[in-house]
C-alpha positions in Angstrom: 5.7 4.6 -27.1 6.6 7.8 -26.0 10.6 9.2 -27.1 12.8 8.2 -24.1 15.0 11.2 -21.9 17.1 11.4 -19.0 17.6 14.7 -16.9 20.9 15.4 -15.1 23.2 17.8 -13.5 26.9 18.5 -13.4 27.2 20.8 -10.2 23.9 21.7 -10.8 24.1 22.8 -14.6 21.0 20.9 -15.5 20.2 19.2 -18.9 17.8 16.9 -20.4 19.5 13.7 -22.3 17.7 12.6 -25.3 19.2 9.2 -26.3 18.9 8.9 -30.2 21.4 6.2 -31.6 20.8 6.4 -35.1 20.3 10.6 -35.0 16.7 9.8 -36.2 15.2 12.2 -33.7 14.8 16.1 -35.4 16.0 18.3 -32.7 14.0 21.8 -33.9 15.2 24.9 -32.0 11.5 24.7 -30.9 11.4 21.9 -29.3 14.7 22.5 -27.0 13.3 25.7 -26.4 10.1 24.3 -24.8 12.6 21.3 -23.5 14.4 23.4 -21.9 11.5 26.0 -20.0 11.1 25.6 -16.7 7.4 26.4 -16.7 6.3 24.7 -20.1 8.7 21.9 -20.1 10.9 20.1 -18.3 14.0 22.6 -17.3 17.3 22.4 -18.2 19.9 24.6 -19.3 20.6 22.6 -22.3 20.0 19.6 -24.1 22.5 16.9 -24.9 22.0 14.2 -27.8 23.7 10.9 -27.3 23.6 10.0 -31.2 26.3 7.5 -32.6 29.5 9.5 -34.0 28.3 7.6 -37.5 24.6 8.5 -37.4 26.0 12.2 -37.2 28.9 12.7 -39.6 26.8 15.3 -42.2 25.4 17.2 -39.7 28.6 18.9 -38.2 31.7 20.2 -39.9 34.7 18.2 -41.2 37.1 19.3 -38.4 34.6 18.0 -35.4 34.4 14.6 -37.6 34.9 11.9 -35.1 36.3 8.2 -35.0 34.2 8.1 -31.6 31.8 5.8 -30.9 29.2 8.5 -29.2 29.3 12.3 -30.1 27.7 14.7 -27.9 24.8 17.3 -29.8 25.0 20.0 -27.8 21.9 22.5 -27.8 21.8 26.2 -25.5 18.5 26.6 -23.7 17.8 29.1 -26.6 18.1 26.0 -29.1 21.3 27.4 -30.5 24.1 24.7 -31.2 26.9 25.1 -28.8 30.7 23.6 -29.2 31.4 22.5 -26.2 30.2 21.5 -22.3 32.3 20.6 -19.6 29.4 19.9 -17.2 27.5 18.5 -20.0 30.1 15.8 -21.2 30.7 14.4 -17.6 27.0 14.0 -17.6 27.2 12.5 -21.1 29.9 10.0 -20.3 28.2 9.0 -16.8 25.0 8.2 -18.6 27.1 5.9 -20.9 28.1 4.1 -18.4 25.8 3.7 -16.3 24.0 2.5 -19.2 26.2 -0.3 -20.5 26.7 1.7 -23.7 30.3 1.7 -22.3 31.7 -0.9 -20.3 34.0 -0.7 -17.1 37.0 -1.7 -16.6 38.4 -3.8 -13.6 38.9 -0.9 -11.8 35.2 0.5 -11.8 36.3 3.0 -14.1 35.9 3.8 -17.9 38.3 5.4 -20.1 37.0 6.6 -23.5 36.6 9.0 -25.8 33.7 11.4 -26.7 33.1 13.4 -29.7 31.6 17.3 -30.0 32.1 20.3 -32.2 34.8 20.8 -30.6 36.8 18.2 -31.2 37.4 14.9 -29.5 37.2 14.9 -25.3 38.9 11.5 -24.0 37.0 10.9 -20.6 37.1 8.8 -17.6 34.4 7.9 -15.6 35.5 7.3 -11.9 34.8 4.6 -9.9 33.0 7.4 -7.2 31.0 8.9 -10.0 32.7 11.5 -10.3 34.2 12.1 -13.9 37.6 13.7 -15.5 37.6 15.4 -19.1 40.5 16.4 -20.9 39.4 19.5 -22.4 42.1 20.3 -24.4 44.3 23.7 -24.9 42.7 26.7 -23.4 43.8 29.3 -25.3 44.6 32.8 -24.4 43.6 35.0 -27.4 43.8 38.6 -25.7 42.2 41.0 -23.9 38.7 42.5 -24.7 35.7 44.4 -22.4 32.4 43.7 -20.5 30.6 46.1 -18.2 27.8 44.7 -15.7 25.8 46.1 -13.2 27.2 49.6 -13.6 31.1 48.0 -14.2 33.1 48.5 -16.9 35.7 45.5 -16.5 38.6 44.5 -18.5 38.7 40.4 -19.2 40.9 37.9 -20.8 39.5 36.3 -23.4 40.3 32.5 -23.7 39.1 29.7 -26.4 38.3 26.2 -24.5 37.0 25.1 -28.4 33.8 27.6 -27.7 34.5 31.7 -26.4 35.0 32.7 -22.8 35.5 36.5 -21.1 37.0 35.9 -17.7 36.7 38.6 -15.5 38.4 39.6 -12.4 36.1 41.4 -10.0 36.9 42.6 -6.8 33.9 43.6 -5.2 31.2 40.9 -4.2 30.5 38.4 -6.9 27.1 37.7 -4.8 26.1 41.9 -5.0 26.2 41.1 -9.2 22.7 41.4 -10.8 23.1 39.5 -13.8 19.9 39.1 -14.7 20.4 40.7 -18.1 23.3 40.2 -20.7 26.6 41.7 -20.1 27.4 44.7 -22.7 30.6 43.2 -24.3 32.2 43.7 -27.7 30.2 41.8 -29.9 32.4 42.8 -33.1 35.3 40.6 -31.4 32.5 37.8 -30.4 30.5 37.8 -33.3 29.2 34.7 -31.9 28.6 35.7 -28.6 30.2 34.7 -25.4 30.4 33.3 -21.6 31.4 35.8 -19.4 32.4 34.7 -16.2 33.2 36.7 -13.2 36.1 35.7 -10.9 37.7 36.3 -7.3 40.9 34.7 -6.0 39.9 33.1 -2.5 42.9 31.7 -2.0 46.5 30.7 -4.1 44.7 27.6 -5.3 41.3 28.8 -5.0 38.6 30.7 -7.1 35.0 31.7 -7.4 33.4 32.0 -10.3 29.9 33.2 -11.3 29.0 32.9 -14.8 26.9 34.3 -17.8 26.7 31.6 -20.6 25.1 32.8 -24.0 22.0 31.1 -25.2 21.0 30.3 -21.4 21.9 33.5 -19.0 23.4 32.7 -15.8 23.7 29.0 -14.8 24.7 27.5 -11.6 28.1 26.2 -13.3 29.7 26.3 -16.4 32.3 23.4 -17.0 34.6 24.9 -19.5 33.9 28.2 -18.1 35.8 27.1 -14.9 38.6 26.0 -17.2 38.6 29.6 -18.9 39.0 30.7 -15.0 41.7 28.7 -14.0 43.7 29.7 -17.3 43.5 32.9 -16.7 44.6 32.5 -12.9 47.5 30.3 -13.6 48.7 32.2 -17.0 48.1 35.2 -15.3 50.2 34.2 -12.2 53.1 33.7 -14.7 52.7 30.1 -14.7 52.6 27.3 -17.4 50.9 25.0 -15.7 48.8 24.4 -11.9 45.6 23.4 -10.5 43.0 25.1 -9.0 39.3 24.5 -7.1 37.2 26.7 -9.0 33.9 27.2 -6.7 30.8 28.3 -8.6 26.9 28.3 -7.0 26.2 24.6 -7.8 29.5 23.0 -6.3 33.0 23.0 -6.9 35.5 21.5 -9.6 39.1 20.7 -10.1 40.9 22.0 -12.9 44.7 21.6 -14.0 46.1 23.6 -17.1 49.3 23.1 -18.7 50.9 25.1 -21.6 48.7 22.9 -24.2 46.4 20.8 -22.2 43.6 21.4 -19.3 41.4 18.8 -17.5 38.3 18.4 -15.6 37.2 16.8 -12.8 33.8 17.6 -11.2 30.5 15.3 -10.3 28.0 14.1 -12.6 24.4 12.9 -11.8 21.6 11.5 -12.9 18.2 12.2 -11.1 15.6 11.0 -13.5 14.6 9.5 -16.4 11.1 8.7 -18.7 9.3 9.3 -21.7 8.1 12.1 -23.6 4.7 12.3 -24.6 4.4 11.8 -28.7 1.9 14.3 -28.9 3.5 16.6 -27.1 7.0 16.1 -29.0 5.1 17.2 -32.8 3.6 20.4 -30.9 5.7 21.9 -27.8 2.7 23.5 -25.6 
């Protein structure tokens, strides 16, 4: 019996699902590494644990403790543990779902409530498939620097419960080679940090390329395109609005408010099957 996956997308950031209940499954930064290769394994950009909230309580800290049912472990492409994933909850809470672990209501939809290291996400699952997240306060925190493809650009850093760098850029986001990492200030991001790059298209309109740590550029990051918004709303001297936030893989909806931001974007499931046992003790 080999260990059971799923692999998904969430405007086509990509992750491989490992359900594990009872957290009995050892997640080594080796084996999301090889997970996660494109060549060697099966692709993603990160690999999300569906482990009871229970099964998990000692291995995350006492402020991300959860009364939830499920609690998503996050993993970067790199094996790091990341906080938070807007496009890697929706997928989380679809697969729920769709897999009775959660039931529906009369409605064909599910409201619930997920856990992470970044605190609790309530969710609902549309009837459509589509799926809305309330990602809490994104938090302005100040200004800092990133320079990219010969750029030196001033950003606004904001907290969606992991670190964002938004960007304005003026130019093409299209002409941008970001192949490498970003130069930024790692002595205010100790940790690291996504670094998105933003133009206006429109008064209720952005796009949005992105360069998440752990991974490099992805074709959508989830609370990236909430960083975006917040600083295009904020920044418009608003305390509260909605905008389409257009990245390569698709496009979201996001509304901020002066302590509260939500999510609404697809979520799919293309595949799922088992890992091979062998395989899983010694990542070729």
């Amino acid at each position: 019996m080999g260990i059971a996956f799923l692999k998904g997308h969430g405007t086509q950031n990509d992750f491989v699902l490992l359900p594990d209940p009872d957290g009995e499954l050892e997640l080594t930064t080796e084996r999301v590494r090889a997970l996660c290769d494109r060549q060697r394994g099966l692709g993603a950009d990160g690999v999300l644990r569906v482990v009871r909230g229970e099964a998990l309580a000692d291995e995350v800290p006492e402020s991300a403790r959860s009364e939830a049912q499920w609690f998503m472990d996050y993993r970067n492409a790199d094996g790091s543990i990341a906080e938070m994933c807007g496009n890697g909850v929706r997928v989380f809470a679809r697969y729920l779902v769709e897999d009775g672990l959660v039931a529906r209501g009369t409605d064909g939809g599910a409201d619930f409530v997920i856990g992470s290291r970044a605190g609790d996400r309530p969710v609902r699952v549309n009837a459509d498939g589509t799926v809305t997240v309330q990602m809490g306060h994104a938090r302005v925190t100040g200004e800092s620097m990133a320079s990219v493809d010969g750029l030196a650009l001033t950003g606004i850093a904001v907290d969606v419960g992991n670190p964002h760098l938004v960007c304005r850029v003026d130019t093409d986001l299209t002409a941008l080679d970001l192949r490498s990492e970003p130069a930024y200030d790692a002595r205010r991001f100790p940790g690291g940090v996504n670094i998105e790059f933003v133009t206006e298209l429109g008064p209720d309109e952005l796009s949005m390329r992105v360069y998440e740590r752990g991974v490099g550029e992805t074709r959508a990051c989830g609370t990236g395109t909430v960083a975006a918004a917040a600083m295009a709303v904020y920044g418009a001297g608003q305390q509260e609005g909605t905008r389409t936030v257009r990245v390569p893989g698709g496009a979201v909806t996001v509304t901020v408010g002066p302590n509260s931001s939500s999510l609404t974007g697809p979520a799919v499931l293309l595949a799922r099957g088992e890992l091979d046992t062998h395989w899983w003790q010694a990542p070729a």
